[in-house]
C-alpha positions in Angstrom: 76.1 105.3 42.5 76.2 101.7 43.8 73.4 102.1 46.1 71.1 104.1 43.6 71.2 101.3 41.2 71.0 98.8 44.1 67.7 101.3 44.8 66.1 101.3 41.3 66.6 97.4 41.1 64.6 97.2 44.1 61.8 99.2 42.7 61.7 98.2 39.2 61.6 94.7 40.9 58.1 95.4 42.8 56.0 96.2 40.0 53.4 98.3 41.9 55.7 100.7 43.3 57.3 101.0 39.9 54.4 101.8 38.1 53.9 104.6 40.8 57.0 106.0 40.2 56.6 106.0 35.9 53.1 107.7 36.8 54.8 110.7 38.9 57.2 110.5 36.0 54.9 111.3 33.4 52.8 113.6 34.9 55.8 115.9 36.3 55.9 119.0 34.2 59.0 119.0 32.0 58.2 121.9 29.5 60.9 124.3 28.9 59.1 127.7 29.6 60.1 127.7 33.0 63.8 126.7 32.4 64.2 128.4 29.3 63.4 131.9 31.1 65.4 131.4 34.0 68.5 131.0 31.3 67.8 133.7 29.4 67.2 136.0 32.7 71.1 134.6 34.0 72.2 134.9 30.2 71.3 138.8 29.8 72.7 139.5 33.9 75.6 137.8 32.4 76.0 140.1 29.4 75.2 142.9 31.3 78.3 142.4 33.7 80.5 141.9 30.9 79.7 145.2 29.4 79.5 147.4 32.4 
């Protein structure tokens, strides 16, 4: 944990490489479609074992 804040220091630090890294941030896809399926797939598998 130590070296990861040592590591986001360092970057927020050189402003360049910062803004690179807010950029990838924000364009990185963080809807819940994806995510939400996958539960709801593992919920019902989950269910099912329980009942069988």
């Amino acid at each position: 944990l130590l070296e990861a804040c040592g590591r986001a220091m360092s970057a927020w630090a050189d402003r360049k490489r910062w803004r690179r890294i807010m950029a990838r941030g924000m364009a990185a896809d963080h809807a819940w479609d994806g995510p939400a399926a996958e539960y709801e797939a593992a919920y019902e598998r989950a269910v099912g074992v329980q009942s069988a």
